[in-house]
ZAMARZA-629043 format. One record per residue (C-alpha): x, y negated, z; residue number from 0; residue in one letter. Coordinates in Angstrom, 3 decimals. Layout:
N
<<X, Y, Z>, NUM, "A">,
...
***
This chain:
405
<<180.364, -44.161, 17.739>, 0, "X">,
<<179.051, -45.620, 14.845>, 1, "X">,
<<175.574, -47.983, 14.970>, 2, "X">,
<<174.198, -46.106, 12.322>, 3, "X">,
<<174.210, -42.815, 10.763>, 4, "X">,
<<173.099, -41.141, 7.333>, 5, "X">,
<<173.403, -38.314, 5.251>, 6, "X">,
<<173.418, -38.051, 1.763>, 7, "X">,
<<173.887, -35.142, -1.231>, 8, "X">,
<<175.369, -35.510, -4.443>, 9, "X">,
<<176.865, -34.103, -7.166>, 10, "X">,
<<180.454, -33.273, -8.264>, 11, "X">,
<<179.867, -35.915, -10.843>, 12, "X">,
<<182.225, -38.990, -11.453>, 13, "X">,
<<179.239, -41.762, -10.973>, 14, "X">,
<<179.661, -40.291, -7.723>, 15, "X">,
<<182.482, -42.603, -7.282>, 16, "X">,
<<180.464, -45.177, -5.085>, 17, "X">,
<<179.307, -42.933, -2.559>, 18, "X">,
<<182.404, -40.906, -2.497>, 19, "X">,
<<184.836, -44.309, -2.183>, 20, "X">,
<<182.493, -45.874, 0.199>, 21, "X">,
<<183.436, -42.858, 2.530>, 22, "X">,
<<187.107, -42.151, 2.018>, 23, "X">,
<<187.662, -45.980, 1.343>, 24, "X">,
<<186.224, -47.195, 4.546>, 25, "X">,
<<183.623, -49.762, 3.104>, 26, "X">,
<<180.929, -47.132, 5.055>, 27, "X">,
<<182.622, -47.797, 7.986>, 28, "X">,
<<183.216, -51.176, 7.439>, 29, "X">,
<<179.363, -51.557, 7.670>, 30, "X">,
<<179.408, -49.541, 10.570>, 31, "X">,
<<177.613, -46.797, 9.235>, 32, "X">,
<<178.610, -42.760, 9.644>, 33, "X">,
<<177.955, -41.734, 6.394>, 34, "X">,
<<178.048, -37.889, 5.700>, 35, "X">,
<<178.404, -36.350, 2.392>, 36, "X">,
<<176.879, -33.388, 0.972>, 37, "X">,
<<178.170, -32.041, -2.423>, 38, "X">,
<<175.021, -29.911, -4.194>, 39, "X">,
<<175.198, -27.567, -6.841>, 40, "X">,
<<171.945, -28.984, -8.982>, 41, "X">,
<<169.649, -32.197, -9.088>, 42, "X">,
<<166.958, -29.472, -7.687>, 43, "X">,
<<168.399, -29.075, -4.437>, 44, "X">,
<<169.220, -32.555, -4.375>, 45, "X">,
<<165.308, -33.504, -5.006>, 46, "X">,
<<164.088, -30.588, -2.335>, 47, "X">,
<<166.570, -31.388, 0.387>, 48, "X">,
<<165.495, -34.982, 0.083>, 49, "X">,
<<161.738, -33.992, 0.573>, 50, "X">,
<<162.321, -32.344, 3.156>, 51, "X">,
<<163.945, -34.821, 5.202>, 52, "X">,
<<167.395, -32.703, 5.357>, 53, "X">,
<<169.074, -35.961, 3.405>, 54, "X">,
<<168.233, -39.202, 3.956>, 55, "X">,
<<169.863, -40.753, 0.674>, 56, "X">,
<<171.016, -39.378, -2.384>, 57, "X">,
<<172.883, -39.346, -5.522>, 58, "X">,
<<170.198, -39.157, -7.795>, 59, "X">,
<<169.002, -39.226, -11.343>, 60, "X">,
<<167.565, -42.405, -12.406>, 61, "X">,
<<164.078, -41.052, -13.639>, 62, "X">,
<<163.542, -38.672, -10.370>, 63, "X">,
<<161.971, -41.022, -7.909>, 64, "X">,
<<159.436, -42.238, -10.491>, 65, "X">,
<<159.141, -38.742, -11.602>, 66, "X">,
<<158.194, -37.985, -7.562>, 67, "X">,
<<155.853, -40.904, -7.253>, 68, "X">,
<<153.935, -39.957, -10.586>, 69, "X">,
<<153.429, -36.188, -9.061>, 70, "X">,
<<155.500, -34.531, -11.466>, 71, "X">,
<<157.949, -32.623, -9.635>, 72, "X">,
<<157.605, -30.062, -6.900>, 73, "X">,
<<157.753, -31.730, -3.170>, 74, "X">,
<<156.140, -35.127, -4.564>, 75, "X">,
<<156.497, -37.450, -2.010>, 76, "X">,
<<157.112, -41.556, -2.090>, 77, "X">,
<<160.564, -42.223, -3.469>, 78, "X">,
<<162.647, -45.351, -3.870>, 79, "X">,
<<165.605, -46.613, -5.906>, 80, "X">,
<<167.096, -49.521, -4.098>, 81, "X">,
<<170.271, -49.471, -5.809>, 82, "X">,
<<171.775, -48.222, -9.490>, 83, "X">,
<<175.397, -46.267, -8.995>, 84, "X">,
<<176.776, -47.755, -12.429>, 85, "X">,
<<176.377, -47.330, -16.133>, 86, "X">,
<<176.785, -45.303, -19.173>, 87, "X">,
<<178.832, -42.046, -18.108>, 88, "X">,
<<176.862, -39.468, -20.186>, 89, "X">,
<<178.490, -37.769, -23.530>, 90, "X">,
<<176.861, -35.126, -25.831>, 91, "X">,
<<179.439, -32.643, -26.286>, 92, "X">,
<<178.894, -29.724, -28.867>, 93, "X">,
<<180.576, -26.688, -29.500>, 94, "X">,
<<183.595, -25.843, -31.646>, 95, "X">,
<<181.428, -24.104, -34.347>, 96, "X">,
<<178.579, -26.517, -33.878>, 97, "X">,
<<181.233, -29.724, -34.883>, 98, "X">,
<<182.608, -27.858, -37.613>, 99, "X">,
<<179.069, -27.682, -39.348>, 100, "X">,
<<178.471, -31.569, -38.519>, 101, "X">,
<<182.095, -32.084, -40.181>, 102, "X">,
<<181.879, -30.253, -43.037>, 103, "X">,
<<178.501, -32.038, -43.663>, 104, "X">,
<<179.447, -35.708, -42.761>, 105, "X">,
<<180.281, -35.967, -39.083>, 106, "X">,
<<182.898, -38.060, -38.242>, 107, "X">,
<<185.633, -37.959, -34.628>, 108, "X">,
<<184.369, -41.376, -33.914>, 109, "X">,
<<181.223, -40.895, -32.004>, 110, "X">,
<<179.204, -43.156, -34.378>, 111, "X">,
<<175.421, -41.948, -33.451>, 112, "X">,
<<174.325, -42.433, -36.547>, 113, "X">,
<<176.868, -40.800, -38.844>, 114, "X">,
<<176.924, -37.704, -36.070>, 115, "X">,
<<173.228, -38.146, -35.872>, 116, "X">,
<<172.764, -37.559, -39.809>, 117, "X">,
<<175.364, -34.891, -39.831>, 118, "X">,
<<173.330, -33.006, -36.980>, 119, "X">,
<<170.474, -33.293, -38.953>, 120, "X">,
<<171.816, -31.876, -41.819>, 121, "X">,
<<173.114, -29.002, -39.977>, 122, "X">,
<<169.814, -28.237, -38.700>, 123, "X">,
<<168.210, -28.449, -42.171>, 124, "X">,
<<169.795, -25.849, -43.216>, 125, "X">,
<<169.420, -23.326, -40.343>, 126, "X">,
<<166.815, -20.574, -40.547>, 127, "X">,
<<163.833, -21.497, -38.781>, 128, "X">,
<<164.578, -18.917, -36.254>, 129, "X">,
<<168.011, -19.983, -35.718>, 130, "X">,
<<166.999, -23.080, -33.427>, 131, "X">,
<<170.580, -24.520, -31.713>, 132, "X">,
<<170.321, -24.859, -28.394>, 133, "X">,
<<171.389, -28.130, -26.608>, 134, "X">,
<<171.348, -28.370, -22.593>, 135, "X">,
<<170.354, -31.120, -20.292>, 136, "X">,
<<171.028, -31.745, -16.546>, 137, "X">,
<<166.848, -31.494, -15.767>, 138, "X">,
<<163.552, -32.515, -17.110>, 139, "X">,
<<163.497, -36.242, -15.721>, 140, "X">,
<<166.943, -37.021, -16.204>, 141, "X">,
<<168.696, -40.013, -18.435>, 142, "X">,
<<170.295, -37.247, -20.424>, 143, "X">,
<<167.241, -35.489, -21.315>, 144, "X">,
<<165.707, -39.066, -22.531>, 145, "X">,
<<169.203, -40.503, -24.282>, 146, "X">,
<<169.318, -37.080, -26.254>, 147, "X">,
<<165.935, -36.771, -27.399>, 148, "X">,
<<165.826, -40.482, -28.364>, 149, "X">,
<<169.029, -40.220, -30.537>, 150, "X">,
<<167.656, -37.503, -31.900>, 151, "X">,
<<164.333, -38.154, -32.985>, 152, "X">,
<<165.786, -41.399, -34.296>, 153, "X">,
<<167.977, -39.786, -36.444>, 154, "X">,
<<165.012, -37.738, -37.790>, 155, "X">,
<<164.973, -35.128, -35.510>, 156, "X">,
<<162.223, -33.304, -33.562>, 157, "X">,
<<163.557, -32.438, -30.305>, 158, "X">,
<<160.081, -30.393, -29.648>, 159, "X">,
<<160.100, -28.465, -32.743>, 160, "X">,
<<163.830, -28.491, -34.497>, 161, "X">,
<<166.020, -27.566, -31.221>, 162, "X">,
<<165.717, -25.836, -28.493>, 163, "X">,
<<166.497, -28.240, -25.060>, 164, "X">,
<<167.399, -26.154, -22.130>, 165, "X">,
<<168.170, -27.022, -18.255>, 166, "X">,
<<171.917, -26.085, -16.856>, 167, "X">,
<<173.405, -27.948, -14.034>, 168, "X">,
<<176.643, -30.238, -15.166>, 169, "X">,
<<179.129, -28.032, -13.491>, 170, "X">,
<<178.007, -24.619, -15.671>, 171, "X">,
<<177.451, -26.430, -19.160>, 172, "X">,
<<181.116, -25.883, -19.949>, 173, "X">,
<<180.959, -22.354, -19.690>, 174, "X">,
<<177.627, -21.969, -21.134>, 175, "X">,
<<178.984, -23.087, -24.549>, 176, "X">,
<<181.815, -21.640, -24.164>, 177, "X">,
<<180.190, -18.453, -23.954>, 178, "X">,
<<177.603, -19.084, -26.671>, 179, "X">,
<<174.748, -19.334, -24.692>, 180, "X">,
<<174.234, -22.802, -25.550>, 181, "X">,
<<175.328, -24.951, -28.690>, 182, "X">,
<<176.170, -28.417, -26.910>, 183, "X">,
<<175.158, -30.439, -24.115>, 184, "X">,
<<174.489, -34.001, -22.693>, 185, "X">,
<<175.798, -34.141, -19.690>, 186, "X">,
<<177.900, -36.495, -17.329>, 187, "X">,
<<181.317, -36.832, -17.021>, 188, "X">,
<<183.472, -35.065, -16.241>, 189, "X">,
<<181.905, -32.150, -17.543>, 190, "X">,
<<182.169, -33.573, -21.063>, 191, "X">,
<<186.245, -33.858, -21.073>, 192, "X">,
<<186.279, -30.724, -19.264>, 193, "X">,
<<184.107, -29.027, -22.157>, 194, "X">,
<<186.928, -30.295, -24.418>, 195, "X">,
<<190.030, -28.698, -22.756>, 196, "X">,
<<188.305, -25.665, -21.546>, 197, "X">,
<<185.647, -24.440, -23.745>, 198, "X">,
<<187.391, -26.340, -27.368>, 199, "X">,
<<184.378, -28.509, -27.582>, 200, "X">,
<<183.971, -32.136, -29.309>, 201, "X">,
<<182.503, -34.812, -28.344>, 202, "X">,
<<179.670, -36.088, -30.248>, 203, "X">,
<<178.743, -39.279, -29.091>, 204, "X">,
<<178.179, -41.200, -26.237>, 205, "X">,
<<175.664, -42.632, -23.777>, 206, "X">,
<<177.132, -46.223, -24.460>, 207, "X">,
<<177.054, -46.124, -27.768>, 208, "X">,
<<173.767, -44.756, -28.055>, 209, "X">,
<<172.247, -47.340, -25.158>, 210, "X">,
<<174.795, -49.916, -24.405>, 211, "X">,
<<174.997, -51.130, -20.787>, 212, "X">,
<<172.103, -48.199, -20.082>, 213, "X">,
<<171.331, -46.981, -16.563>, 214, "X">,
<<172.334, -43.412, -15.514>, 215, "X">,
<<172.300, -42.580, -11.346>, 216, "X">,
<<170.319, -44.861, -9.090>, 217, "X">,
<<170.691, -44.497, -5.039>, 218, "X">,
<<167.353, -42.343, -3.858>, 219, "X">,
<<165.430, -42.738, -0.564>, 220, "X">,
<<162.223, -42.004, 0.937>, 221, "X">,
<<160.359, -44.741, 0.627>, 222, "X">,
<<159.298, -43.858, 4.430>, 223, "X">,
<<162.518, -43.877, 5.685>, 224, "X">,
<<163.491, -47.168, 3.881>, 225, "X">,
<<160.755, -49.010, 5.896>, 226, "X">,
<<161.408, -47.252, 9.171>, 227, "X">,
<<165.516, -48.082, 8.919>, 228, "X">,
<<166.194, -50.991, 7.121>, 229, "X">,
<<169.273, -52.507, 9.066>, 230, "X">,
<<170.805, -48.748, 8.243>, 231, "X">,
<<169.699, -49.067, 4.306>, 232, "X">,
<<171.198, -52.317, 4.206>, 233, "X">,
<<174.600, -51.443, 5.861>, 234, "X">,
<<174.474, -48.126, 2.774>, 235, "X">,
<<174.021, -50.501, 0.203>, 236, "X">,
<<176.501, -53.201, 1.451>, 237, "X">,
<<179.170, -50.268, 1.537>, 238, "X">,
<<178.297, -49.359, -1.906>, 239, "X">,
<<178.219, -52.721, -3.668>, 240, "X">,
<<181.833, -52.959, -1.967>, 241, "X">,
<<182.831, -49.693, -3.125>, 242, "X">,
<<181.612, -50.688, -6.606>, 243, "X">,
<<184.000, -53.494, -6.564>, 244, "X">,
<<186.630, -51.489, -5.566>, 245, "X">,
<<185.896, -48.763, -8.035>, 246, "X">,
<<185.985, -51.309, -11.083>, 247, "X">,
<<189.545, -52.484, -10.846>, 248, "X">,
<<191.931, -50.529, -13.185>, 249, "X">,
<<194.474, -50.695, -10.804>, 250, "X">,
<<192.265, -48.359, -8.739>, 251, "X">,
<<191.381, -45.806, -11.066>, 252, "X">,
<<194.358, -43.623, -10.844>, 253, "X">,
<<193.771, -43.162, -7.210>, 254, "X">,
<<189.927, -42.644, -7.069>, 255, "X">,
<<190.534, -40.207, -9.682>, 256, "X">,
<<192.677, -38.270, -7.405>, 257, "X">,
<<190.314, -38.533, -4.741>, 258, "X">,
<<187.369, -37.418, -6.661>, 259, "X">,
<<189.811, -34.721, -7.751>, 260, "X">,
<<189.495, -32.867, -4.282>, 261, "X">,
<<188.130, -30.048, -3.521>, 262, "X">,
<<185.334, -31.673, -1.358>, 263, "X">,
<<184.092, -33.912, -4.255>, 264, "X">,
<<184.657, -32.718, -7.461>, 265, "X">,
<<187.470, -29.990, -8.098>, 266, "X">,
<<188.636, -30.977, -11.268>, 267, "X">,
<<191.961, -31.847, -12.459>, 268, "X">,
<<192.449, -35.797, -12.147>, 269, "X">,
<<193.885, -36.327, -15.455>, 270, "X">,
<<190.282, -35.473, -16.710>, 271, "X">,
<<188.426, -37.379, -14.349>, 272, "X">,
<<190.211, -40.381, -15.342>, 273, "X">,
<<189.417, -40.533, -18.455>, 274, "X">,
<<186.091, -41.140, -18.040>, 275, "X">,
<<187.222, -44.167, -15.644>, 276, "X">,
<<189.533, -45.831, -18.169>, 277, "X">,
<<187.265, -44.963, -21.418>, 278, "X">,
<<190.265, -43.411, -22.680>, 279, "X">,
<<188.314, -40.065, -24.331>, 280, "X">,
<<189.436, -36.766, -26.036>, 281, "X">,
<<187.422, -35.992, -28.388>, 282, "X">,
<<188.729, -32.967, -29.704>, 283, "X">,
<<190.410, -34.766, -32.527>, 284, "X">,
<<192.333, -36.803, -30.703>, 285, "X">,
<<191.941, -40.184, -28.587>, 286, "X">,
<<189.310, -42.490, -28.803>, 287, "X">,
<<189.383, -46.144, -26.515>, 288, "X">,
<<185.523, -46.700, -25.460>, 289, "X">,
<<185.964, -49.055, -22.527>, 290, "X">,
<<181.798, -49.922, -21.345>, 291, "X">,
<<181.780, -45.970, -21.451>, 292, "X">,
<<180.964, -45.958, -17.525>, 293, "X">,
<<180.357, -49.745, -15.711>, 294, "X">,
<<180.442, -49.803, -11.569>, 295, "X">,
<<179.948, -53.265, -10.966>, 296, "X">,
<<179.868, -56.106, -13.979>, 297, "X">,
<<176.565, -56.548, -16.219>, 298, "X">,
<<174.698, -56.267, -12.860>, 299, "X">,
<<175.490, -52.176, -12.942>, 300, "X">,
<<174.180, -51.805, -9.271>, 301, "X">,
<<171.122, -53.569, -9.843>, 302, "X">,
<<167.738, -51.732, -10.130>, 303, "X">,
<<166.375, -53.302, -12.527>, 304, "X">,
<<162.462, -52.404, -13.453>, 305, "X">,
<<162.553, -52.842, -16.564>, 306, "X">,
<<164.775, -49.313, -16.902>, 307, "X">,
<<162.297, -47.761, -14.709>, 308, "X">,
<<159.446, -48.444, -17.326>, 309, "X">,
<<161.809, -47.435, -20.011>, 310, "X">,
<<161.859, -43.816, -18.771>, 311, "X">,
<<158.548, -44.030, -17.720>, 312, "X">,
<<157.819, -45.268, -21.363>, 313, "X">,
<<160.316, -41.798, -22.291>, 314, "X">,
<<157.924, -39.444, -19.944>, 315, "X">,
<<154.596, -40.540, -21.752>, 316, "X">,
<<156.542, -40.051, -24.998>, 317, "X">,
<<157.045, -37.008, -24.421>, 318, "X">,
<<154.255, -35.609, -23.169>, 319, "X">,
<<155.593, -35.349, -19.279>, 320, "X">,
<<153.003, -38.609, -17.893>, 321, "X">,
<<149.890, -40.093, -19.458>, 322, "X">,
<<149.946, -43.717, -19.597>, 323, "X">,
<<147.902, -45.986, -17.872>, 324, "X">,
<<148.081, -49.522, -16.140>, 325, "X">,
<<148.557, -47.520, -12.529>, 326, "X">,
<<151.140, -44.937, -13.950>, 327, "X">,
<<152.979, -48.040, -14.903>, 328, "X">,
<<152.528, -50.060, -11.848>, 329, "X">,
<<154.034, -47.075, -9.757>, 330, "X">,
<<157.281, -46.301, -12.134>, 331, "X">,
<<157.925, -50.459, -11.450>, 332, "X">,
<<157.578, -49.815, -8.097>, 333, "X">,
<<159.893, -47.008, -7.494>, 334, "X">,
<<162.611, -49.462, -8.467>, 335, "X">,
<<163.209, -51.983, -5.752>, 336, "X">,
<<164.854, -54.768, -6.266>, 337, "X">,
<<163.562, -57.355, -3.454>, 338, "X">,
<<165.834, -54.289, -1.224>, 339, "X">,
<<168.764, -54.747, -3.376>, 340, "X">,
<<168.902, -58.968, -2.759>, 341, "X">,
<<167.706, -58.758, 1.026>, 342, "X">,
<<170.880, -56.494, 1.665>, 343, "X">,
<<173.279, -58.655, -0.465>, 344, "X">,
<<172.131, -62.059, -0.226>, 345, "X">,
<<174.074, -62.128, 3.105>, 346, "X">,
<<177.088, -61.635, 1.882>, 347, "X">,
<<177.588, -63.414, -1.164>, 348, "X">,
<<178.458, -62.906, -5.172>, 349, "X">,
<<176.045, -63.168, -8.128>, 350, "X">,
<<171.991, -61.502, -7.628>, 351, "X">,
<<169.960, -61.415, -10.699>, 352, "X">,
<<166.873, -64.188, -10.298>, 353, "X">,
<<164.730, -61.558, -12.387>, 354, "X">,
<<163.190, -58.262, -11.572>, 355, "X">,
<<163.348, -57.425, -15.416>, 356, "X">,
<<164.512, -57.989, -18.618>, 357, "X">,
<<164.305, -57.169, -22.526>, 358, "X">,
<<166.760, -54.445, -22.836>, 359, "X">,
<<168.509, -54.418, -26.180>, 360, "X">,
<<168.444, -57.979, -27.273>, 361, "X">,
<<171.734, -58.706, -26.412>, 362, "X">,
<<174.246, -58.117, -29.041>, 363, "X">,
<<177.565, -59.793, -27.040>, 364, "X">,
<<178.267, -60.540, -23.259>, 365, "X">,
<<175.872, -63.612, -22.392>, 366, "X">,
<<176.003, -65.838, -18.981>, 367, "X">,
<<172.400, -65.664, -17.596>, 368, "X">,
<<170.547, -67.256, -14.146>, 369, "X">,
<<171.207, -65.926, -10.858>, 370, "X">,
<<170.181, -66.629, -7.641>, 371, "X">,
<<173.541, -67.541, -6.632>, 372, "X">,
<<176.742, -67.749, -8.728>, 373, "X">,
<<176.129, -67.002, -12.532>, 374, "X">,
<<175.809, -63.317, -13.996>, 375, "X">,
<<177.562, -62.372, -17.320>, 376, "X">,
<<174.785, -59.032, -18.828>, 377, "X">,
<<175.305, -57.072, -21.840>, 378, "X">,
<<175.576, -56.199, -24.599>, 379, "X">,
<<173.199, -53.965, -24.402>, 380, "X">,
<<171.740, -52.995, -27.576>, 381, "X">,
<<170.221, -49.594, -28.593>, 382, "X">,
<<172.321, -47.689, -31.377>, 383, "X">,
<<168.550, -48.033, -34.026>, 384, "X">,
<<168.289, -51.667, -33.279>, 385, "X">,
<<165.015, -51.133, -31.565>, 386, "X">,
<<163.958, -53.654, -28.484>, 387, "X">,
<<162.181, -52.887, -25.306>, 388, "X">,
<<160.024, -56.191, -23.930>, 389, "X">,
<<158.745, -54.551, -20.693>, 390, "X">,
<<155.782, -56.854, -21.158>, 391, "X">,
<<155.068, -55.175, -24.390>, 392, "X">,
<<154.977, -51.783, -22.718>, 393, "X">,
<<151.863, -50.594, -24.345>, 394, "X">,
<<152.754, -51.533, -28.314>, 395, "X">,
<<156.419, -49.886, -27.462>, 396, "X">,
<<154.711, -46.844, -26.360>, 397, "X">,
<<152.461, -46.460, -28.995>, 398, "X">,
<<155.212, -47.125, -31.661>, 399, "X">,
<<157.634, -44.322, -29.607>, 400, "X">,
<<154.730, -42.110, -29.165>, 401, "X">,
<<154.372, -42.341, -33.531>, 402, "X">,
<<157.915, -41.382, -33.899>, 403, "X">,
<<158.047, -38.972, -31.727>, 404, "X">,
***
């Protein structure tokens, strides 16, 4: 019998390769640690079954357990992100009639944000005003909801008032466009490659080009249960941070792509699930090398860093989800736990960030920076508009966003 025991949800999603490998891998077991998996059909289930005590971890957006502490979401309760589960990951895919407008007015197969940015715009410009296009997102506080509406409005569009944004889980999206209901979607991969081969979509661009070395799915606890069971958070987050490891070697990726191709994870064809893993994407014009496109363990990808929690905090008051004030902000740093993160890995070696935070976006090439032990190699990490966020600048960035948007 194991010493401890958890169970956790997640979706079929492939950044949930660390959970998923820390099971069929051993590294879970390794730690001593029975961990139980529970594949969901939507981030909603995943946020209600957590509330409810039926999980006690999960796969889980990156904005949700500041969206939970804020009292935002149905079932608020104390949440905590003790861990990130990687980087990047996220494409906006649109559909076959949608790209042939962008490409007859300027969009290009390369995924350039700006170029596919302007030709959306143009696109839109020339719609009827009751013709709105209709782009879908995984849920309200997600990274896809904020990474859309942020290349958007900085390509001069109002995602309030010029589109429609709409809420379908990942799995469905494909089908949705495919059957007209929606236009395109930002979603996670696979469900971007599978758009491609299934419903003829293209690929617009992508997370890491429009937020290099950006956070996407963060490990999610009650913050309750963290303090009552910490030897049996720390064994979870040792098994991940090995899995992580594991998961980053090329060599690997051919085989955790067929395991995340089973039916008990994510049902999809491995050939398409791997392509995420190597970066090597179909566009729908052909094959495109993007190799940050989703990061498992370099740049610090596990870490939880609080400076993205303020970002998407920062994201919620811009658009109108949270009002902003020095409390608000104190609680979205909060959610994110870092001082978790270092107690469980400390004890086993390899590189810790010294810092809770950090400017996101100032770093244009891969840069050695101070760690508590070893050295750590971060970013680049620069947003696709050039714009910085200095977490201790929170209130000019939010007024400048809030402008803009």
């Amino acid at each position: 019998m194991k010493k401890y025991s958890i169970t956790a949800g997640f979706l079929p999603l492939t950044d949930s390769a660390l959970l998923v490998a820390s099971k069929v891998k051993g590294f879970a077991a390794h730690e001593d640690l029975d961990l139980t998996l529970v594949r969901e059909t939507s981030w909603a289930n995943i946020r209600d079954r957590i509330a409810v005590g039926q999980f006690e971890a999960a796969h889980m957006l990156a904005p949700m357990p500041i969206a939970s502490n804020l009292g935002l979401t149905p079932l608020p309760l104390p949440m905590i992100a003790p861990m990130a589960l990687g980087l990047g990951g996220n494409a906006v895919t649109v559909s076959a009639a949608l790209w042939k407008s962008m490409a007859d007015l300027g969009g290009k197969p390369d995924l350039d944000p700006v170029t596919n940015g302007a030709a959306l715009q143009r696109v839109i410009r020339q719609r009827r005003s009751d013709e709105k296009l209709q782009l879908a997102v995984v849920h309200p506080f997600s990274g896809h909801s904020y990474e859309l509406r942020y290349w958007l409005a900085a390509c001069g569009i109002d995602p309030t008032n010029d589109i429609e944004i709409v809420v379908v889980p990942p799995s469905m999206m494909a089908d949705a466009m495919k059957t007209g209901r929606i236009d395109g979607y930002c979603a996670g991969e696979p469900w971007n490659s599978f758009g491609v081969d299934k419903a003829t979509g293209h690929l617009a661009t992508i997370k890491a080009a429009i937020w290099k070395s950006s956070p996407e799915k963060v490990l999610g606890v009650q913050a309750e249960w963290a303090e009552a069971n910490p030897q049996t958070l720390d064994a979870l987050l040792r098994a991940l941070h090995k899995a992580s490891v594991w998961c980053a070697e090329k060599s690997n990726h051919p085989e955790l792509a067929e395991i995340l191709s089973q039916p008990d994870w994510i049902n999809v064809d491995p050939q398409i699930i791997l392509r995420g893993l190597s970066g090597q994407l179909e566009t729908g014009s052909g094959t495109m090398t993007m190799p940050d496109f989703f990061i498992t363990h370099d740049r610090a990808a596990t870490f939880p860093w609080q400076s993205h929690a303020l970002w998407f905090y920062s994201q919620m008051v811009r658009w109108g989800q949270a009002t902003h004030s020095p409390q608000n902000a104190k609680i979205a740093t909060n959610a994110y736990r870092p001082d978790l993160y270092r107690r469980a890995l400390r004890p086993i070696g390899g590189a810790l960030p010294g810092a809770n935070s950090k400017v996101e976006g100032a770093l244009t090439k891969p840069t050695a920076v101070g760690a508590v032990q070893g050295t750590m190699i971060l970013g680049p990490d620069g947003f696709f508009d050039g714009q910085i966020f200095d977490p201790d600048r929170l209130d000019a960035y939010i007024l400048s966003q809030t402008r803009q948007g």
